[in-house]
C-alpha positions as CSV (number, residue, x, y, z in Angstrom):
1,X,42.3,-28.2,-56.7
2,X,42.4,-31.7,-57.9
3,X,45.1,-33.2,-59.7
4,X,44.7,-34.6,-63.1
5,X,43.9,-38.2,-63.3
6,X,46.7,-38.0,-66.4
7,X,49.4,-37.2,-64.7
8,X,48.7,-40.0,-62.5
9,X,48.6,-42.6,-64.8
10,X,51.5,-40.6,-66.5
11,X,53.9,-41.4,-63.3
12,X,52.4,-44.9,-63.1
13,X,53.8,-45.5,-66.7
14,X,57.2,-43.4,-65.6
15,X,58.0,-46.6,-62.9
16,X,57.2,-49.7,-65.8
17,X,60.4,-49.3,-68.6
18,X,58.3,-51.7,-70.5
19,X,55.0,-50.0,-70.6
20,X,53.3,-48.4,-73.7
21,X,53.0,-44.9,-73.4
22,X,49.4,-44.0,-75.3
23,X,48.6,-41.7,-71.7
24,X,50.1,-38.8,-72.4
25,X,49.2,-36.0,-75.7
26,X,52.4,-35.4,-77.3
27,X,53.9,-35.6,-80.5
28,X,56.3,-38.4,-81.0
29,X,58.4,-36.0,-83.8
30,X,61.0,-33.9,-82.7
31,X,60.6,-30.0,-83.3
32,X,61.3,-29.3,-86.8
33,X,65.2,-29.0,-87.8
34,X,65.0,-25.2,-89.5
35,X,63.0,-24.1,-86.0
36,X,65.6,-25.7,-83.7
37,X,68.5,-24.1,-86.2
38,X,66.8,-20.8,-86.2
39,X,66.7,-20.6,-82.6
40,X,70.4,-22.0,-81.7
41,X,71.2,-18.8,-84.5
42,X,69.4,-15.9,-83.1
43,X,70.9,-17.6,-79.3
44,X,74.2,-16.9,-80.8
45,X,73.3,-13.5,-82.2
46,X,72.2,-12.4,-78.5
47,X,68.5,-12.8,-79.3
48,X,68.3,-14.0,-75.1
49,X,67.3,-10.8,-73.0
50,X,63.5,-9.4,-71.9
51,X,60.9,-8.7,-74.2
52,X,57.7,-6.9,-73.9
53,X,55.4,-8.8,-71.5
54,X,53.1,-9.3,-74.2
55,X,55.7,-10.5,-76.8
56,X,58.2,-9.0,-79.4
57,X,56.7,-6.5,-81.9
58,X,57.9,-9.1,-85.2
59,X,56.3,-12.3,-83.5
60,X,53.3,-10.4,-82.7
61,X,52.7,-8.5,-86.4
62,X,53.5,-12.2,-87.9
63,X,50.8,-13.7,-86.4
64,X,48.2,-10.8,-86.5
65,X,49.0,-11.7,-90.4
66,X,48.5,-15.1,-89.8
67,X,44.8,-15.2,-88.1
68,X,43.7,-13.1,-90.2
69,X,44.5,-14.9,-93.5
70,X,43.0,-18.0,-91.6
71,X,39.4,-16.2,-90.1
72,X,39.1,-13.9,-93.1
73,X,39.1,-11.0,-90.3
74,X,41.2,-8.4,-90.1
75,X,43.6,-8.8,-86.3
76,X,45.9,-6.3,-85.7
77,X,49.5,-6.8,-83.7
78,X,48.0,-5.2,-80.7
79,X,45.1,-7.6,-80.8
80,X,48.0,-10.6,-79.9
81,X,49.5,-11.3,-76.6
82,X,52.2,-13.9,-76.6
83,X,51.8,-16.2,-73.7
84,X,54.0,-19.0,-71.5
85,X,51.6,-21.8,-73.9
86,X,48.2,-21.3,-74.1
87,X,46.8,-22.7,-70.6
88,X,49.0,-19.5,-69.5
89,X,46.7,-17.3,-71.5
90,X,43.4,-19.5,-70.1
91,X,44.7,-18.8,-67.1
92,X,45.1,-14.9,-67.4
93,X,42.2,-14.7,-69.2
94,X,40.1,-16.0,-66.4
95,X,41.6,-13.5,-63.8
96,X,40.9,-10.8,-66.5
97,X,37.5,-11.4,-66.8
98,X,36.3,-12.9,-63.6
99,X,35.8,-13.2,-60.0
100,X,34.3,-14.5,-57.0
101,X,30.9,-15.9,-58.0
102,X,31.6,-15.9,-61.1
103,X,31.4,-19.3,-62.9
104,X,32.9,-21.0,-66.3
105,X,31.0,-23.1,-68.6
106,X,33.5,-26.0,-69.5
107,X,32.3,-28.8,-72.3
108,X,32.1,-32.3,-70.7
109,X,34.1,-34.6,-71.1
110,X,36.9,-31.7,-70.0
111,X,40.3,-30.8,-70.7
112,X,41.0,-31.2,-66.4
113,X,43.7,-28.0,-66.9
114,X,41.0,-25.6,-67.8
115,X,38.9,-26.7,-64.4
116,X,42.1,-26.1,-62.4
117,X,42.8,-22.8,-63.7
118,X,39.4,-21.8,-62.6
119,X,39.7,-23.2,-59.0
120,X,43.2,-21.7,-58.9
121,X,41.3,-18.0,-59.9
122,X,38.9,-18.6,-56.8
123,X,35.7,-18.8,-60.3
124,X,33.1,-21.5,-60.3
125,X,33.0,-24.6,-63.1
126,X,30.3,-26.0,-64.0
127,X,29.5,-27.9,-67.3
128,X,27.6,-28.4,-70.4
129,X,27.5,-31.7,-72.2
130,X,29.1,-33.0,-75.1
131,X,27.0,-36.5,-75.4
132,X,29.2,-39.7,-76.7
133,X,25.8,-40.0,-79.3
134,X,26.1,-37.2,-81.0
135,X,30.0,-37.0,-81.6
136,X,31.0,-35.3,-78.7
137,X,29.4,-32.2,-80.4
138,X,27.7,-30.2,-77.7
139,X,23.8,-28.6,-78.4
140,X,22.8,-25.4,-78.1
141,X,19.6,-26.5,-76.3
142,X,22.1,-28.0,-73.8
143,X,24.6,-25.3,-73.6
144,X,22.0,-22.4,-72.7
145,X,20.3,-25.0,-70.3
146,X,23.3,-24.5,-68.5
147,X,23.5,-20.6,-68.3
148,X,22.6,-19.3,-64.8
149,X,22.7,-16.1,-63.2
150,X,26.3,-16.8,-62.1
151,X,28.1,-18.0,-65.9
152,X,30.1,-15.2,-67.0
153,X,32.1,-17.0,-69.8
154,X,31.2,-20.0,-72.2
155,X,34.7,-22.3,-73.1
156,X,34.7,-23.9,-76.4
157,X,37.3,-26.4,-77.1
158,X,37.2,-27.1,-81.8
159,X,39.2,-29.2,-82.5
160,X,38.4,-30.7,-78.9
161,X,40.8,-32.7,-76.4
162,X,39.6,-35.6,-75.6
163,X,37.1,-36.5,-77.7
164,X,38.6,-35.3,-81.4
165,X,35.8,-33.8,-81.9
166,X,35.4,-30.5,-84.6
167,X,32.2,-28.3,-83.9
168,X,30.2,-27.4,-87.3
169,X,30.7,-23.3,-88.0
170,X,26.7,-23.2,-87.8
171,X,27.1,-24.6,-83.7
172,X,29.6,-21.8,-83.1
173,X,27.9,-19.0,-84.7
174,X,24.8,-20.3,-82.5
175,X,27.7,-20.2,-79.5
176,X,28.4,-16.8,-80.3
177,X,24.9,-15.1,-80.9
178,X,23.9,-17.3,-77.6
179,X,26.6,-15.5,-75.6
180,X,25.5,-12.1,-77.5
181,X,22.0,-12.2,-76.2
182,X,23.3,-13.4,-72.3
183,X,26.3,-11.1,-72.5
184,X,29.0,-13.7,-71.8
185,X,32.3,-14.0,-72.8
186,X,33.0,-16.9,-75.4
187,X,37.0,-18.6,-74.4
188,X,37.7,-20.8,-77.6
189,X,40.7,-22.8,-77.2
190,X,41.9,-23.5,-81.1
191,X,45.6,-25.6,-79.8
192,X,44.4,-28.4,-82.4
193,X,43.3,-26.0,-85.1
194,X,45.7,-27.0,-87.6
195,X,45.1,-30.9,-87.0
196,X,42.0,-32.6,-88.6
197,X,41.1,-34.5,-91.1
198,X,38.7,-33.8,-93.9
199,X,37.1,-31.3,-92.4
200,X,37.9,-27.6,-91.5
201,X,38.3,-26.0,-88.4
202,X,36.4,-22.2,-88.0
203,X,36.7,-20.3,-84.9
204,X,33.9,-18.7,-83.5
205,X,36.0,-15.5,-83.7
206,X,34.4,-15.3,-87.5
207,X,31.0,-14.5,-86.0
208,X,32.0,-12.1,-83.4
209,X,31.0,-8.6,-84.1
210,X,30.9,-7.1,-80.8
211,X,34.9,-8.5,-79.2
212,X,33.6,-11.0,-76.6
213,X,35.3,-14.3,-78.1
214,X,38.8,-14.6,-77.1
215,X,40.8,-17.0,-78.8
216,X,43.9,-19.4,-77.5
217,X,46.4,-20.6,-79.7
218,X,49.5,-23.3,-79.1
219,X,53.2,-23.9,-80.6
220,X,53.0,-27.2,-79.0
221,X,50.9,-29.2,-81.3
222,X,51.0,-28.1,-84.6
223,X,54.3,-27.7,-84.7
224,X,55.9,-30.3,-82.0
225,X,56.9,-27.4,-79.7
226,X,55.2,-28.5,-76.3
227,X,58.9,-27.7,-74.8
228,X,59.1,-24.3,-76.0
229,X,56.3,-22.9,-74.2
230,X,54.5,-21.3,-76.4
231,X,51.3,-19.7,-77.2
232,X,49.3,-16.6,-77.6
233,X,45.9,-14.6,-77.5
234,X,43.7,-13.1,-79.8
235,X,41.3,-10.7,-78.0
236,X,40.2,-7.4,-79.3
237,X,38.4,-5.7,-76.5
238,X,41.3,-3.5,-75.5
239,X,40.3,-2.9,-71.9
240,X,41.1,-7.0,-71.7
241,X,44.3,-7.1,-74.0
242,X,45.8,-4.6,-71.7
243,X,44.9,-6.3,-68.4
244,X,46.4,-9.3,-69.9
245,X,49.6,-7.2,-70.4
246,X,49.6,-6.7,-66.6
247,X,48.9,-10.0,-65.6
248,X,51.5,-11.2,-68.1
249,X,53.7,-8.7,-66.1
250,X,52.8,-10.2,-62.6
251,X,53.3,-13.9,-63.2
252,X,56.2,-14.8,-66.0
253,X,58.1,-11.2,-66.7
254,X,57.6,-11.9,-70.5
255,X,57.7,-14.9,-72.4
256,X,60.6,-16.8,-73.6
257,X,62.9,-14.5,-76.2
258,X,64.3,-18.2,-77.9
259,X,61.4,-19.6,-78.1
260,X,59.9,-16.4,-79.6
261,X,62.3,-16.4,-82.2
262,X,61.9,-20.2,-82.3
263,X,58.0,-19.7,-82.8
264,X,58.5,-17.0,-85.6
265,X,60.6,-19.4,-87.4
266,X,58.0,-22.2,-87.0
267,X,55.7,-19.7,-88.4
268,X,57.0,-18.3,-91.4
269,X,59.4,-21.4,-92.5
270,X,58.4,-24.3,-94.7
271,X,55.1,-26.1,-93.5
272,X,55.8,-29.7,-94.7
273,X,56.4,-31.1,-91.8
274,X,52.8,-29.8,-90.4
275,X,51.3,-31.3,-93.1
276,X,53.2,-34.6,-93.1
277,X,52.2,-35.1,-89.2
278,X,48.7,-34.3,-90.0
279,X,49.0,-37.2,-92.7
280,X,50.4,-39.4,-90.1
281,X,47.4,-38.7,-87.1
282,X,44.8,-39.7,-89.9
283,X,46.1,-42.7,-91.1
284,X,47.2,-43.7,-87.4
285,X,43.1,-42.9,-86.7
286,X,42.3,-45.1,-89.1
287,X,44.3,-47.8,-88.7
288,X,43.5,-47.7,-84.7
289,X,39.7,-47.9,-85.5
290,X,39.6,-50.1,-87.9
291,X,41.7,-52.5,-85.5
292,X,38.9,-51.7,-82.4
293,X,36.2,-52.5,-84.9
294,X,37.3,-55.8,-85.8
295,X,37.5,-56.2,-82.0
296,X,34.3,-55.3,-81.6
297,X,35.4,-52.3,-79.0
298,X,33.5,-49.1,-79.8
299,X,35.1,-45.5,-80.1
300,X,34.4,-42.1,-81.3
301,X,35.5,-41.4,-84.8
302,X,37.6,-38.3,-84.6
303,X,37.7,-34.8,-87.3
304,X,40.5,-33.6,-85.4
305,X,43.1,-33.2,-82.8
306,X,44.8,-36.6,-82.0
307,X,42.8,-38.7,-79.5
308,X,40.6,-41.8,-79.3
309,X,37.8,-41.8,-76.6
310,X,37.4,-45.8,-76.5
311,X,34.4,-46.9,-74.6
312,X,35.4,-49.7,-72.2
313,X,32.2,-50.7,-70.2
314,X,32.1,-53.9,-71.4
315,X,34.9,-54.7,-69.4
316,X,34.0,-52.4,-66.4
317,X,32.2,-49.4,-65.8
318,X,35.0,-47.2,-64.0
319,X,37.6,-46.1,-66.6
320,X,40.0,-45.1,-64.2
321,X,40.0,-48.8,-62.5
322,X,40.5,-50.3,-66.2
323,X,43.7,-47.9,-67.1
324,X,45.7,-48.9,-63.8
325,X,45.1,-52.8,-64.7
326,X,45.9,-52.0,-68.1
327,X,49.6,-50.3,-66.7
328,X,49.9,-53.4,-64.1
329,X,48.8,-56.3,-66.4
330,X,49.5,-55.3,-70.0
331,X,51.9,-52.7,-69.6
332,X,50.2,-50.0,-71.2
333,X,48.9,-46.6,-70.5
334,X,46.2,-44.8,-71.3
335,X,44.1,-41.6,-69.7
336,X,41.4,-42.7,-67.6
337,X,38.0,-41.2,-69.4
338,X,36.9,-40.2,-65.6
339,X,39.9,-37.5,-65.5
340,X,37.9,-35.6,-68.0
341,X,34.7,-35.8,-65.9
342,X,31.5,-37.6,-65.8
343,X,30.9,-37.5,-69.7
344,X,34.2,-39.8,-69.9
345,X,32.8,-42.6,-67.3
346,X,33.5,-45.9,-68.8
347,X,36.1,-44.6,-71.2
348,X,40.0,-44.4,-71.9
349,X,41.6,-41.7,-74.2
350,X,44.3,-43.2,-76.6
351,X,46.8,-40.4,-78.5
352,X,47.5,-40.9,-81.7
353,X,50.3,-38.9,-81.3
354,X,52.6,-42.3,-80.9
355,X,54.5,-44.6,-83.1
356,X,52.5,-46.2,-85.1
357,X,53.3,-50.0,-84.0
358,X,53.0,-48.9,-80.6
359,X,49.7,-47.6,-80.4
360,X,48.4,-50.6,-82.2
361,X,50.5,-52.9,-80.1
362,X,48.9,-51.3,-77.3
363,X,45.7,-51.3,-78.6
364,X,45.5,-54.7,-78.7
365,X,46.3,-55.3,-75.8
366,X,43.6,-53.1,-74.4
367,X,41.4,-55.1,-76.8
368,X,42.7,-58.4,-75.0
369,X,42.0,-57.4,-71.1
370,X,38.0,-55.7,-72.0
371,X,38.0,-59.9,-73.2
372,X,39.4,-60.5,-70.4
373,X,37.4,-58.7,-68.0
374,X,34.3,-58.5,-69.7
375,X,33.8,-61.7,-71.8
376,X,32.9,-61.8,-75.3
377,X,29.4,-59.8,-75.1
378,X,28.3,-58.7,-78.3
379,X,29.4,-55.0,-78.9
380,X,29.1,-51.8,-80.8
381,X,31.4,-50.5,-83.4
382,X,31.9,-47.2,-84.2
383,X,30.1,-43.9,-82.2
384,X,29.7,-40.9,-84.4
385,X,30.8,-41.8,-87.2
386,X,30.5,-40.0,-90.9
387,X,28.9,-41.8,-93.3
């Protein structure tokens, strides 16, 4: 298993007091007051033993209600495991449904967790590509090209991390009848699906009639939670909800009781400050890009999620050699576009998720060193952009 080129530029950034942390996907606002107040209460009250190793009974009806309000399809409590986050539930997922020889269909560029979860299960990766041209938005053409004899399961990441990317509902019902007619299951990991801008996110659970799309959900963004350790499951074939249960069982007990309670007060509470951080992202996005533009440094426009893939060939074609100068010689620090495989070569993701006058502080100074390095060639603007 290969460690993720993040983390390494994360601890790079940990040893510089100085440096600019744009490296790491976070939210720079703290959990919200009436979730943290909630959960110091029901601390008090005794709320702190074991639950059910597939999470309590009111945290699992609350968010039955709350997927189904947002697909339009009816989820039932039993249909919802709550997990340790939601690379927890990846992670069980893949030792639910596969095994040796097996293999996993990851988007590329890659979120590098879901490749080690695989190699940790003993499955095989490969890839399908998401192409810079088109948005990051993957093809059909190119997804099934990548089917073989060995793929068991399809991962589809809307809103994506890195790229920002949201995949159009006609792509994902295409994704779903796709994996229909070569009977594979579809893993859609929605952590970013209340985070975009303008546009709306759909699971491909909407046009699953048949229970082979299983869905992964996350506190940690939405609602500034990554802490808590959060997340859940929506899968209805029942055979794989209840060997999640025992692999739930095997590895963590049960999740969190606090942060349970936490996570049903996040829930059900006022949503302000969702929407007020959603606010923020865009007009971060905005500001960000139209800063590269005038730089003349091209990037992908993103729908969703909070990142900036920022092309940086102009300067030098490895990404990952550009994001350690950048840490030595401007003191700022970005993910390499390489840790997110071969589709990132040449790139750096930025997260929006930082104060504003630091990300555009640091942006400039990325802007500075691809002048540096590469001289003033004449470059692109904007990749994928709406009109």
């Amino acid at each position: 298993m290969q460690r993720s080129g993040i983390r390494t530029l994360m601890e790079l950034a940990l040893r510089d007091p100085d440096c600019l942390r744009l490296e790491i996907g976070e939210p720079d606002v703290p959990t919200p007051p009436h979730v943290v107040e909630a959960a110091a209460a029901d601390a008090r009250a005794g709320h702190t033993h074991y639950t059910s190793s597939v999470g309590s009974p009111e945290l699992r009806a609350a968010l039955a209600d709350t997927v189904s309000a947002a697909t339009g399809t009816a989820v039932r409590p039993d249909e919802v495991i709550v997990t340790h986050g939601a690379m927890h539930g990846l992670a069980m997922a893949i030792n639910a449904t596969m095994g040796p020889g097996d293999e996993i269909l990851l988007p590329d560029p890659e979120f590098p967790n879901w490749r080690m979860a695989a190699v940790a299960a003993g499955v095989g990766v490969a890839t399908y590509p998401a192409r810079a041209a088109y948005g990051f938005v993957p093809t059909l053409e190119d997804i099934e090209a990548a089917i073989t004899t060995r793929t068991k399961v399809i991962l589809v990441n809307s809103p994506n991390n890195p790229t920002g990317a949201v995949y159009p509902a006609e792509l994902l019902a295409g994704i779903v009848a796709l994996a229909r007619r070569h009977d594979l299951w579809v893993f859609s990991d929605e952590c970013y699906e209340s985070i975009t801008f303008g546009v709306a996110h759909r699971s491909p659970s909407v046009f699953d009639t048949d229970a082979r799309v299983i869905a992964f959900h996350s506190f940690s963004k939405t609602y500034a939670m990554t802490g808590w350790r959060l997340g859940y499951v929506v899968v209805r074939d029942p055979v794989v909800a209840g060997l999640l249960g025992q692999v739930a069982e095997a590895t963590i007990a049960c999740p969190s009781a606090i942060s349970q309670r936490a996570a049903l007060a996040a829930l059900t509470g006022p949503q302000g400050a969702v929407r007020a951080a959603v606010d923020s992202y865009r007009e971060r996005r905005d500001a960000a890009i139209a800063l590269l533009t005038t730089r003349g440094i091209p990037c992908a426009r993103p729908d969703g999620a909070f990142y900036l893939m920022v092309d940086v060939s102009a300067a030098v074609a490895d990404g990952q050699e550009f994001a350690k100068r950048l840490v030595a010689e401007a003191h700022v620090a970005v993910a390499p576009g390489e840790a997110f495989g071969p589709g990132g070569a040449g790139m750096v993701r930025v997260s929006l998720a930082s104060e504003r006058s630091i990300l555009l502080e640091g942006l400039s100074r990325l802007a500075d060193l691809v002048d540096a390095w590469g001289g003033a060639a004449d470059r692109g603007v904007v990749v994928g952009a709406r009109a």
